[in-house]
C-alpha positions as CSV (number, residue, x, y, z in Angstrom):
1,X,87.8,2.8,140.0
2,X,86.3,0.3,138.3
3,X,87.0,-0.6,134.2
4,X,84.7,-2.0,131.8
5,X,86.7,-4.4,129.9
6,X,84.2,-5.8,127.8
7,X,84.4,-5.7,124.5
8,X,88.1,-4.3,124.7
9,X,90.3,-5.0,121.3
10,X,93.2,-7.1,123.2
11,X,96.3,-7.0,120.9
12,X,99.7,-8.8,121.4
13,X,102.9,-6.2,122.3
14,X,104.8,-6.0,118.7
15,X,108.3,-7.4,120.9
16,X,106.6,-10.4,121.3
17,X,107.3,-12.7,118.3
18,X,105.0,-15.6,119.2
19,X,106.9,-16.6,122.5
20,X,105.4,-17.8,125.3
21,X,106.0,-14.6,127.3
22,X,103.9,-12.4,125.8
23,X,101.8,-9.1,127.4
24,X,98.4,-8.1,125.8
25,X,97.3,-4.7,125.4
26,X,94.0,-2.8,125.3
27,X,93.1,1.5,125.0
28,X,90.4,1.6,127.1
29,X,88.5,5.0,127.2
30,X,89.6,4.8,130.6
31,X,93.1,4.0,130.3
32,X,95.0,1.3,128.9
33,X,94.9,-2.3,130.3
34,X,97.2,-5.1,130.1
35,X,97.1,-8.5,130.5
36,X,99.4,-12.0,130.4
37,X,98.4,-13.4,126.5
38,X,98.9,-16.7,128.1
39,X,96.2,-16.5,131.2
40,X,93.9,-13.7,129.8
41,X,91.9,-13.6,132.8
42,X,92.8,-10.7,135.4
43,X,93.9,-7.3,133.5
44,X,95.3,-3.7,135.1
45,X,94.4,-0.6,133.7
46,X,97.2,2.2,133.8
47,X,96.4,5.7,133.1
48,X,97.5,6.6,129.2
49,X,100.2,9.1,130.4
50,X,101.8,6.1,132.4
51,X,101.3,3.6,129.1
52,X,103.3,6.4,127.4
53,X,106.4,6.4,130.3
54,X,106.3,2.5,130.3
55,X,106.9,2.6,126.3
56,X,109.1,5.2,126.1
57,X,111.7,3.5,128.7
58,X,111.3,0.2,126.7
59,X,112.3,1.5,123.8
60,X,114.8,4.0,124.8
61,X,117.5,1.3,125.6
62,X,120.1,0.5,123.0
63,X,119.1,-3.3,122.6
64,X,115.2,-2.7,123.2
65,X,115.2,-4.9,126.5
66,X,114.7,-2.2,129.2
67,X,111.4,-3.6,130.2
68,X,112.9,-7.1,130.4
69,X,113.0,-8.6,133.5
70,X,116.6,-9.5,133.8
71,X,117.3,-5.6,133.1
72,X,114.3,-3.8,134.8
C-alpha cells in the first residue's frame, strides 16, 4: 500500500527533549507514520491500532524507557 505523505503535520515525540535522537510522528488517514527528526526523508506508516500497542508499552514501564533501545 502506498501512503500520501504530503502535506502530513510531522510533530516531535513529547520524550524527546530536543536531543539529537528524536522520532517524528504523523496521523495519517491511513495510519500513522514515523520518521528520524534528524533525516526526515524516508517515513513508515503503521496501522493506528499498532501506534496504540507501541505507546502503550513505552509508557507502561516504571522509568518510561521501554521503547529505548538499550531496554527494547
Amino acid at each position: 500500500m502506498t501512503h500520501d505523505l504530503t502535506g502530513a503535520a510531522w510533530f516531535k515525540s513529547s520524550r524527546c527533549g530536543g536531543g539529537p535522537t528524536c522520532v517524528e510522528v504523523a496521523f495519517l488517514e491511513t495510519g500513522v507514520g514515523v520518521r528520524d527528526a534528524k533525516d526526515p526523508g524516508p517515513a513508515f506508516v503503521v496501522s493506528p491500532g499498532s501506534w496504540s500497542s507501541f505507546v502503550r508499552h513505552c509508557s507502561g514501564t516504571a522509568d518510561g524507557q521501554g521503547c529505548d533501545s538499550a531496554t527494547s
